[in-house]
C-alpha positions in Angstrom: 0.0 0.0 0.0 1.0 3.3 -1.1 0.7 6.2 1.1 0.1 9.8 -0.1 -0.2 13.4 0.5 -2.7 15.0 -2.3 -2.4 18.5 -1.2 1.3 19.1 -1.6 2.7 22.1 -2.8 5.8 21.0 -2.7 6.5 17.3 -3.5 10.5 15.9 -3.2 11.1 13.5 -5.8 13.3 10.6 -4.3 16.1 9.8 -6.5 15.9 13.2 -8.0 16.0 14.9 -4.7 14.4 18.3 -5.9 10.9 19.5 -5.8 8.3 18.6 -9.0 8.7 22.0 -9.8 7.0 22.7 -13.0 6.4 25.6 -15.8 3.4 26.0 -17.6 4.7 27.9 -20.9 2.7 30.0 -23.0 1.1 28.2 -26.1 1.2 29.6 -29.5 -2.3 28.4 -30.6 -5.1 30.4 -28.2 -3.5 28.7 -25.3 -4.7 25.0 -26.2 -1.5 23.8 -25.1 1.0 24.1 -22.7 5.0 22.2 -21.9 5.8 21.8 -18.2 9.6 21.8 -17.9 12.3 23.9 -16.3 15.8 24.6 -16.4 18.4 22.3 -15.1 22.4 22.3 -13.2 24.7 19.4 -13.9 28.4 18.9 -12.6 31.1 17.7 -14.8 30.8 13.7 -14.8 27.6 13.6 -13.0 24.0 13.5 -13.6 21.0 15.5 -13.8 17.5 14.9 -14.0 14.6 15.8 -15.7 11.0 15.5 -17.3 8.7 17.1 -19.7 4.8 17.1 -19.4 2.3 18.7 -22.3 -1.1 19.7 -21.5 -4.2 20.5 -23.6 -7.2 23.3 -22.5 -9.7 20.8 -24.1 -8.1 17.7 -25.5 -10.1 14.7 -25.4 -8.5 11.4 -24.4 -6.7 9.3 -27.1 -5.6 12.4 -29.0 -2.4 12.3 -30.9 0.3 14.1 -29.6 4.1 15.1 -31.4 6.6 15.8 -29.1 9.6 17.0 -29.9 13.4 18.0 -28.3 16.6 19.5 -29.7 19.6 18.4 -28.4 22.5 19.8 -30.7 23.9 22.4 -27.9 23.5 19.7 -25.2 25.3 17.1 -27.5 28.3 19.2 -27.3 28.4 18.6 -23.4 26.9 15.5 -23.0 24.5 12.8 -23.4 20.8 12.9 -22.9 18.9 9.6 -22.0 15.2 8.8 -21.7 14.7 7.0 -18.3 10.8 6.8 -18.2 8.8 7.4 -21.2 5.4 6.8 -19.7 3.9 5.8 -22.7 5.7 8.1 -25.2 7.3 6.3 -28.1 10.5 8.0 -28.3 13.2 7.8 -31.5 16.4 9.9 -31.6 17.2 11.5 -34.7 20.8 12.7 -35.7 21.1 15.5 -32.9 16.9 15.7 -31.8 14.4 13.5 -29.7 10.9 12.7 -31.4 8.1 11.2 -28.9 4.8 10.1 -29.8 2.0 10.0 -27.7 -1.8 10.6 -26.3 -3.6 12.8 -24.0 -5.2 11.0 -21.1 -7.4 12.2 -18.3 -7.3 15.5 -17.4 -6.3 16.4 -21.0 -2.6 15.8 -20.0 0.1 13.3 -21.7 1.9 10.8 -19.8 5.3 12.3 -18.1 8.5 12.2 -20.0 11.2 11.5 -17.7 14.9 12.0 -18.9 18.6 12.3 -17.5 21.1 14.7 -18.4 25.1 13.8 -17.8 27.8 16.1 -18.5 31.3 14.6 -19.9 33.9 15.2 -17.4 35.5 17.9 -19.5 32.3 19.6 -20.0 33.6 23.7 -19.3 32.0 24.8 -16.3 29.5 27.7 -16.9 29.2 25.6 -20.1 25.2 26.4 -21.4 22.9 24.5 -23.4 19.5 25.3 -24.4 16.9 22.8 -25.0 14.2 23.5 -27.8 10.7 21.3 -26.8 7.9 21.7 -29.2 4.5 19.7 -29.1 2.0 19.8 -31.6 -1.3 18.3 -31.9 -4.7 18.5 -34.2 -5.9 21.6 -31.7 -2.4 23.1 -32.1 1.3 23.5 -31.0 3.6 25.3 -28.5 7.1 25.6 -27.8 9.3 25.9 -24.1 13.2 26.2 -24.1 15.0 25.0 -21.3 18.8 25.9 -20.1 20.9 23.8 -18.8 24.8 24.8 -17.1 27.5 23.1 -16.4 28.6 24.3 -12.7 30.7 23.2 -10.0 29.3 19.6 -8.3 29.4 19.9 -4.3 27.3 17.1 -2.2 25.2 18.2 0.8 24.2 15.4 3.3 21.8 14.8 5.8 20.2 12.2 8.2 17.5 9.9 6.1 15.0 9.4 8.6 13.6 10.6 11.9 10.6 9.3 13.6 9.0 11.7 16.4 5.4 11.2 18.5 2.9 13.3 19.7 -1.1 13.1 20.7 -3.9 14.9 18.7 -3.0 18.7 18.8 0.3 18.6 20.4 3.7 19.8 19.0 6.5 18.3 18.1 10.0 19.6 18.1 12.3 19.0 14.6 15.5 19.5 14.0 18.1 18.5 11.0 21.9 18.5 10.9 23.7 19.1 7.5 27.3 18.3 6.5 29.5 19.1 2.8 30.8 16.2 1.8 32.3 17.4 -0.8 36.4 18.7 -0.8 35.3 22.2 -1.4 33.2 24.9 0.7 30.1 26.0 -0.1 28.2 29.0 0.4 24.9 29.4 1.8 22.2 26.7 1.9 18.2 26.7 1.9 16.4 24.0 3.8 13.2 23.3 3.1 9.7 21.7 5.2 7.3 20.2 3.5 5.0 19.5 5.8 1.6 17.1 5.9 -0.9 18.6 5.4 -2.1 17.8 9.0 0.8 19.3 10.5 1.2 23.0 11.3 4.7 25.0 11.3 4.7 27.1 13.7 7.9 28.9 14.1 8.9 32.5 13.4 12.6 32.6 12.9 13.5 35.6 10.9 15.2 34.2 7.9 12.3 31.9 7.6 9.1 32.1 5.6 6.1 30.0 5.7 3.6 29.3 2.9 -0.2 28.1 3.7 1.2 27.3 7.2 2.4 24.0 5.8 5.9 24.9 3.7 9.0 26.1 5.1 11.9 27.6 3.8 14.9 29.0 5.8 17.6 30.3 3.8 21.6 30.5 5.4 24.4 32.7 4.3 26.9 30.2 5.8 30.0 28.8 4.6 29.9 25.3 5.3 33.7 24.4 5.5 34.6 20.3 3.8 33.5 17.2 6.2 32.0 19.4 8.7 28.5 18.9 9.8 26.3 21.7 10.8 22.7 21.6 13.1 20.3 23.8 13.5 21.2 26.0 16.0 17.0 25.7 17.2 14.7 23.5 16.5 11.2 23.9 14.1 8.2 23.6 16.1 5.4 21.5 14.2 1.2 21.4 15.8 -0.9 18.3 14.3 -4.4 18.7 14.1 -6.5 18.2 17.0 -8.6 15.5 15.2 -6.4 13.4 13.9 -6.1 9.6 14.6 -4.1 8.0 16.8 -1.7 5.6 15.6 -1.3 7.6 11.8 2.2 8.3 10.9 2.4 11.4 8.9 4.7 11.6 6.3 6.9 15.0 6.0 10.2 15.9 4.1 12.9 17.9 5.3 15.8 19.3 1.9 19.1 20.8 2.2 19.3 22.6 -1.1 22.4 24.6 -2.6 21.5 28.2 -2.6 21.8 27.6 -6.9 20.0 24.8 -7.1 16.9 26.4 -5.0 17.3 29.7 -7.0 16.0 27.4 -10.6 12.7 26.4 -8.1 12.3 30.3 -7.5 12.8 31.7 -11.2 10.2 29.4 -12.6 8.7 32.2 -14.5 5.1 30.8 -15.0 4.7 29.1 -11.8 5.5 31.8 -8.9 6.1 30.4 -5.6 2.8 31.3 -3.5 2.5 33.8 -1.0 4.3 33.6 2.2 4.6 35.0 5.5 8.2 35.8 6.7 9.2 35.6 10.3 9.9 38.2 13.2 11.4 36.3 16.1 15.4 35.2 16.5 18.1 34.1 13.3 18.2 30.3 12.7 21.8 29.8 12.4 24.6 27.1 11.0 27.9 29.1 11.1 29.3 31.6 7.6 30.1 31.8 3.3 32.8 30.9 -1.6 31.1 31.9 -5.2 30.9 30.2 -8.1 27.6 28.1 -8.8 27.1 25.1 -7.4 24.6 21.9 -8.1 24.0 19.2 -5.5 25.8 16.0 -7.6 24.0 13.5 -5.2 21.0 15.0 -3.8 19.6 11.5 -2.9 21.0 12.1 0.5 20.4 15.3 0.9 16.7 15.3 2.2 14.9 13.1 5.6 11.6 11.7 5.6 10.1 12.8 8.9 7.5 10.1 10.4 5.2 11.6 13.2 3.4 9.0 14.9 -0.1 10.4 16.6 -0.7 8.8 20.1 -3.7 9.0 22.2 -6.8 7.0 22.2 -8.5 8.5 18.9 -9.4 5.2 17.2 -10.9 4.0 14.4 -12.5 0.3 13.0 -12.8 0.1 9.5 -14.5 -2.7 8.1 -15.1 -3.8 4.4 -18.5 -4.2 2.7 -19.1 -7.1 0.1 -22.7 -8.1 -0.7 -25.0 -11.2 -2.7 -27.4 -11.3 -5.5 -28.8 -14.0 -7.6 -27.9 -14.4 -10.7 -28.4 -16.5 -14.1 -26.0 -16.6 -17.5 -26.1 -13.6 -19.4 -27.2 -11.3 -16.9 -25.9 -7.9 -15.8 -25.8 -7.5 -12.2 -25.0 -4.2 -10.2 -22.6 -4.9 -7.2 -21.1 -1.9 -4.8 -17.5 -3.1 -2.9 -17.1 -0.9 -0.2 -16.1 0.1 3.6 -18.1 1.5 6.7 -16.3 3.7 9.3 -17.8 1.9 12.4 -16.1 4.8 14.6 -15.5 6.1 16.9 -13.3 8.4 15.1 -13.1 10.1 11.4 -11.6 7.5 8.8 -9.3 10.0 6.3 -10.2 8.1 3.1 -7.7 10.3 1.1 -4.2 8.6 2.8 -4.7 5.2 1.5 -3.9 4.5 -2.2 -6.0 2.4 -3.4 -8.7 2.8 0.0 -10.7 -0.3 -1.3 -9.5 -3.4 -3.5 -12.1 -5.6 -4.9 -10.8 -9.4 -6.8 -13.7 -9.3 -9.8 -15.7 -13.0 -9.0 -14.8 -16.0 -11.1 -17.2 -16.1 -14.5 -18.2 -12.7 -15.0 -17.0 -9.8 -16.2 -16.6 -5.8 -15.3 -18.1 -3.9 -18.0 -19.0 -1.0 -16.3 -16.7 0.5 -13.7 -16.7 3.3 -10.8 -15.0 6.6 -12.1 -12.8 6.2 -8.7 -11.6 2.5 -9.4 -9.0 1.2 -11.7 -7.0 -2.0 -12.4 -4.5 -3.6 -10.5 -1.5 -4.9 -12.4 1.6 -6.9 -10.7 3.5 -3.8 -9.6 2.6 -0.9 -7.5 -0.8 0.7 -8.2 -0.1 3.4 -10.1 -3.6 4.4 -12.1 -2.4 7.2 -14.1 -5.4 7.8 -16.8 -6.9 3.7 -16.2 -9.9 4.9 -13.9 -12.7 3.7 -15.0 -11.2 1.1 -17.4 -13.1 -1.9 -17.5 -12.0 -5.4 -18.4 -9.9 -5.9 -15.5 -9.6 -9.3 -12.9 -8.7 -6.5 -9.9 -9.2 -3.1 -9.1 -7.9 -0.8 -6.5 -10.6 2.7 -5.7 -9.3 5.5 -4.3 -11.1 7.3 -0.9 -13.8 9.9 -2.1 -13.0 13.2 -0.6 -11.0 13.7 2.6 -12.9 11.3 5.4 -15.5 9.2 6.0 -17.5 10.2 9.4 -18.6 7.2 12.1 -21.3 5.1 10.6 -20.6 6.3 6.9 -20.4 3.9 3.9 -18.2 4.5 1.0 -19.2 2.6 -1.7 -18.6 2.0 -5.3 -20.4 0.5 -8.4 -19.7 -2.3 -10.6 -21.8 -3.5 -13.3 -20.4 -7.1 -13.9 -21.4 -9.5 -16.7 -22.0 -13.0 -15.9 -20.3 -15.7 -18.4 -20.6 -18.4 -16.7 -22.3 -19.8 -12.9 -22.3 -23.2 -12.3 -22.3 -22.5 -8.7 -22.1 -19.7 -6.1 -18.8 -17.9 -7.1 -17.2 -14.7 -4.9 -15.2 -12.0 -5.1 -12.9 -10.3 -2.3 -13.4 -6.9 -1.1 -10.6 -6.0 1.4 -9.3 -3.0 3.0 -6.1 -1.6 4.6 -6.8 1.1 6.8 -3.8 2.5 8.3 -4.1 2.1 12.2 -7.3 0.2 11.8 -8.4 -1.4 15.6 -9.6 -4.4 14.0 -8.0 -5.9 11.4 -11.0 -9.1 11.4 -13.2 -7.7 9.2 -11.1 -5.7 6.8 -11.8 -8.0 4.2 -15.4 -9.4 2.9 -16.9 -10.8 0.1 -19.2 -10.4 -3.2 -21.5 -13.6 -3.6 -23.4 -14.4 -7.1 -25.6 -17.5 -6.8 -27.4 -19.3 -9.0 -30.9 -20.1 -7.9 -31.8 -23.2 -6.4 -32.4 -26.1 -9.3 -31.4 -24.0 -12.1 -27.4 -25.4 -12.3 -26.2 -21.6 -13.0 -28.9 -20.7 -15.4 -31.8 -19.1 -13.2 -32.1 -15.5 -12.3 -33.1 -13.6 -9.0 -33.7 -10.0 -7.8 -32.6 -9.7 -4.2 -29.6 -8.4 -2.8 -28.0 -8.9 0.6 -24.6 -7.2 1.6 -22.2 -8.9 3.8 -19.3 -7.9 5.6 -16.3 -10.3 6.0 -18.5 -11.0 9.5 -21.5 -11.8 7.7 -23.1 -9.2 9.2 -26.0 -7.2 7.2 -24.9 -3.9 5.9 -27.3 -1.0 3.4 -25.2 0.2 0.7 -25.1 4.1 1.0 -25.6 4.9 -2.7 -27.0 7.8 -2.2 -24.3 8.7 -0.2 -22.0 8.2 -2.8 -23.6 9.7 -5.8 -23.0 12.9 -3.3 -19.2 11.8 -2.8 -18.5 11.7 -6.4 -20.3 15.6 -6.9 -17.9 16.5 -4.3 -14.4 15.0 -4.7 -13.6 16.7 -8.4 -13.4 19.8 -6.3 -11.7 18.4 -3.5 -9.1 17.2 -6.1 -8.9 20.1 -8.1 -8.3 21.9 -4.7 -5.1 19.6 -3.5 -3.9 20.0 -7.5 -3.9 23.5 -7.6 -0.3 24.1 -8.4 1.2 21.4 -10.1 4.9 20.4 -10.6 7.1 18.5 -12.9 10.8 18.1 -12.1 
């Protein structure tokens, strides 16, 4: 099971180590599309990565899309590899990259994820641009990108600290950086990207805080070779007063080089949101070279922060299956689910996917929740398959933020039945994080034939069981509501969106 935060302004990329920091470029046809991409630093001999994203005002799913990027300045200086095309079908041609591809939901194409590596002799201050045009039927548009050859320095940091507190109480955070590389460098930003459960709630000076979530502290300090360097106070974070206990809340802590966090800040079309700077005392490290400088392994460079909530605010979530008769040839409606049976707030929105239903043995989905999409061997990862039918499993993601004590969150099938020559099931199950009772997390979606009629009778009634066998009304009004509601809720988590 994945774990997310939807509302994230900022979101570090792991390997990558910088924030999916996007641009949304001007188009040259009416605005009907746009190219998320952004400049890029790379050290002699090292690595640097990148992606590229297109999106269309109005472009329906399916649509064809050109993508293409020219690489004869960069060719100079180094190599450019494709590390995830996403779907794109990518061909290199003498000295330029042509992708095809599609638009999917949302009227966006899959993300084109690449890597940048500068010869060892590459000049430092050495520039390339990077010419990405896309063109479609509804139009085209075109982004340059720059990419410099600078100095390579490595900041390091601790990758994980765990800290606990109760509903509404504060924790205290600190981080310790050290240059690991055999020259100094000047200046660092850190950044705090907090859950969005958690509250900053310092006011250092040299601080600023964005939607009381983000935090970024900037040093002019010159962090001398193999030296480590702690904050000389710690960040004080508040969680919520309603949270659950027993949820560990993901946060990120960065150490950036004061060049590398200067690209996030000149992204011309996506401006950093409004912030609040502090009043109070300096956070310090110690003092200050020049040139410019690019983090060469920034996998190390950032710690995941784990906040365990204590206390007694517990939950029991437990899944929903149900039974109908059936007969060959029929279409029958069937709604997988889960019901918060309290005594606390479920948050549906941490758990990807919330609900995972096995399709039953002889029939077939032909008709599939919006929220629900297949389940492959690998990690779920969705990307434009909602709603695909077709598939054996399906994982469905949590409608809006929480389910409230005694709610049902359900979601509809219509499967086809191919063949019953006896009763045949399919598994709902559930994994809640923190869930008191782990019994009846899982549960079970019955088709029987009627009695006498060896698979080829029919029926009307329809019982929902839990994995307790316990009677259960599916909430479908309930959920008609949910799915009126949680395009907004998205498009409110999504408002600024990133690419790195």
């Amino acid at each position: 099971m994945l774990r997310h935060s939807i509302r994230r302004w900022l979101a570090g990329a792991a390997v990558a180590g910088a924030f999916l920091a996007a641009t949304a470029a001007p188009a040259s046809a009416a605005g009907e599309l746009r190219i998320a991409a952004r400049d890029l630093l790379v050290a002699p001999g090292h690595t640097a990565p990148g992606a590229v994203r297109v999106d269309g005002s109005s472009s329906p799913a399916g649509h064809p899309v050109t993508l293409d990027i020219e690489l004869s300045e960069w060719d100079s200086l180094g190599t450019f590899t494709v590390t995830d095309d996403g779907g794109w079908d990518c061909t290199r041609r003498a000295d330029a990259l042509r992708c095809l591809g599609a638009f999917g939901r949302w009227s966006r194409t899959p993300t084109l994820y690449f890597q940048l590596t500068a010869r060892t002799d590459a000049p430092l201050d050495g520039r390339a641009e990077l010419t990405i045009q896309a063109s479609s039927a509804v139009g085209t548009a075109t982004r340059k990108i720059t990419v410099t050859v600078v100095e390579g320095v490595d900041l390091v940091t601790e990758p994980k600290t765990a800290l606990r507190a109760g509903p509404g109480g504060t924790v205290d955070l600190t981080s310790t950086v050290r240059n690991a590389g055999p020259v100094p460098v000047r200046g660092a930003v850190l950044t705090l990207d907090a859950d969005m459960d958690v509250l900053s709630a310092d006011n250092f000076r040299n601080c600023r805080r964005q939607e009381a979530r983000v935090t970024i502290c900037r040093f002019d300090t010159e962090l001398a070779p193999g030296v480590s360097y702690r904050l000389s106070a710690p960040l004080p974070l508040t969680l919520r007063t309603l949270l659950r206990s027993g949820l560990v809340l993901p946060n990120r802590l960065q150490w950036w080089t004061t060049d590398d966090w200067a690209l996030v800040e000149r992204v011309p079309d996506v401006p950093l949101p409004p912030d609040t700077p502090g009043t109070g005392d300096e956070l310090r490290l110690v003092a200050q070279p020049t040139a410019g400088r690019t983090d060469t392994a920034a996998w190390n460079s950032w710690t995941a922060v784990g906040i365990t909530v204590t206390g007694d605010r517990t939950a029991d979530a437990a899944a929903v299956g149900g039974r109908v008769d059936a007969k060959v040839g029929d279409r029958v409606t069937v709604t997988p689910g889960f019901r918060n049976l309290g005594p606390t707030m479920v948050e549906t929105w941490r758990e990807i996917p919330l609900v995972r239903f096995r399709i039953p043995d002889g029939t077939t989905a032909v008709e599939v929740h919006w929220g629900c999409a297949p389940i492959g061997t690998g990690p779920w990862n969705p990307g434009d398959t909602y709603g695909q039918p077709g598939a054996r499993e399906y994982g469905c993601s949590g409608p809006g933020d929480s389910a409230g004590v005694g709610e049902t969150v359900s979601y509809s099938f219509t499967l086809r039945v191919d063949r019953l020559p006896q009763p045949t099931a399919g598994q709902v199950s559930i994994d809640v994080e923190a869930d008191t009772d782990p019994t009846n997390d899982s549960a079970q979606i019955v088709l029987v034939p009627p009695a006498g009629s060896g698979g080829n009778g029919g029926g009307e009634d329809s019982l929902p069981i839990t994995g307790g066998s316990t009677a259960l009304t599916v909430a479908v009004g309930g959920l008609l509501l949910a799915a009126g509601t949680t395009g907004v809720l998205l498009a409110r988590r999504r408002r600024t969106d990133f690419v790195a």
